[in-house]
C-alpha positions as CSV (number, residue, x, y, z in Angstrom):
1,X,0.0,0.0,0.0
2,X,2.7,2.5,0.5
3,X,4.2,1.8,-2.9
4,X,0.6,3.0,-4.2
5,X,0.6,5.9,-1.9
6,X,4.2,7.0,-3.3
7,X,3.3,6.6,-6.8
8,X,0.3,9.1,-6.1
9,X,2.6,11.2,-4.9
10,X,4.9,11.0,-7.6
11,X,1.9,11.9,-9.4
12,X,1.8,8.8,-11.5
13,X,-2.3,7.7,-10.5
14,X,-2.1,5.0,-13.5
15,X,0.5,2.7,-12.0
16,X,-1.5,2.8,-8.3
17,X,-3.8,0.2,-9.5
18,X,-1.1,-2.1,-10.4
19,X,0.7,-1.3,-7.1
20,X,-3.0,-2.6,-5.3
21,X,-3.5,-5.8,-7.2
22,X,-0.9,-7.9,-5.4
23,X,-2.4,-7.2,-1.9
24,X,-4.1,-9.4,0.3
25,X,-6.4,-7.8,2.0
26,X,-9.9,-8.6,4.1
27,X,-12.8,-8.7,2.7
28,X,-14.0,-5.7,5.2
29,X,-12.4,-3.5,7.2
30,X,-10.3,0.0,7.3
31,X,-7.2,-1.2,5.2
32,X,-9.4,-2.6,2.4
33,X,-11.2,1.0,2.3
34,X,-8.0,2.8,2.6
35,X,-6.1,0.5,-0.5
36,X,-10.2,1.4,-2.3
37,X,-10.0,5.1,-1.4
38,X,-6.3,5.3,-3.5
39,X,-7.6,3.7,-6.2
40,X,-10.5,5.8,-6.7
41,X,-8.5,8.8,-6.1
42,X,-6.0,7.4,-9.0
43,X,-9.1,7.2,-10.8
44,X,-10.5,10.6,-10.2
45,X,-7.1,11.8,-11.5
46,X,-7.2,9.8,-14.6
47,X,-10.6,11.7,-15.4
48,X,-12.8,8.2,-14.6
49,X,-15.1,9.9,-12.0
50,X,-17.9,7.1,-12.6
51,X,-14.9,4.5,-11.0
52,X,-14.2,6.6,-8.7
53,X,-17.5,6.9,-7.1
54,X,-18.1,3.3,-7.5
55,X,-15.0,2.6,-5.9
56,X,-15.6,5.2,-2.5
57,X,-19.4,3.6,-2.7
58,X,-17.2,0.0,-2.5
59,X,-15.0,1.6,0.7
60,X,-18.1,3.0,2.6
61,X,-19.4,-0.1,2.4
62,X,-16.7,-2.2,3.6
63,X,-15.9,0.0,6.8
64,X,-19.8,-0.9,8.0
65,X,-19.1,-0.3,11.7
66,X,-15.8,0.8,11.6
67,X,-13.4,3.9,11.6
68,X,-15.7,7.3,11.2
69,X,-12.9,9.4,10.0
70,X,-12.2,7.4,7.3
71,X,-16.2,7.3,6.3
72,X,-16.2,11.5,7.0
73,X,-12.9,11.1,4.3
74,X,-14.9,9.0,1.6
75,X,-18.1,11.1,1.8
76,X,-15.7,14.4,1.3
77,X,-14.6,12.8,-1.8
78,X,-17.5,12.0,-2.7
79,X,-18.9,15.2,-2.1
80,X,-16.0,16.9,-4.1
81,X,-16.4,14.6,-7.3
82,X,-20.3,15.4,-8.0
83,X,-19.5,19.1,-7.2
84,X,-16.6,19.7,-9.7
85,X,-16.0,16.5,-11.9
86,X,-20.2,15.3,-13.2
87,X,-22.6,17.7,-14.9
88,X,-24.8,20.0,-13.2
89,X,-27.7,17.9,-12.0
90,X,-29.5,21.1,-11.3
């Protein structure tokens, strides 16, 4: 996971994917969401806002009971990617 968080910062969002594949993760829980939330923000970057919500949906609902700051985190995103990335729905 931090190979995938460096090559965000290295601002380099299509090789994070790749860098998430090999882990073995649970099926729930706050390091799933966490390896789900870098993903979607690689995919937010990459200009695939559709993944990307799909994927922070995915997170939210594997942290069911767990961690509230990450869940305040994902619904930010959220928040952020129908305000500036998908048409007005006004």
């Amino acid at each position: 996971m931090a190979r995938a968080e460096l090559l965000q910062l290295l601002g380099r969002p299509e090789a994070v994917g790749d860098a998430l594949q090999g882990l073995h993760l649970a099926r729930h829980g706050p390091a799933r969401a966490y390896a789900q939330q870098l993903l979607a923000d690689a995919r937010e970057k990459q200009g695939d806002s559709d993944f990307a919500l799909a994927t922070y949906r995915e997170a939210l609902e594997t942290l069911t009971g767990s961690l509230p700051l990450r869940q305040v985190v994902l619904y930010q995103r959220m928040s952020y990617l129908h305000i500036t990335r998908l048409p007005d729905l006004a």
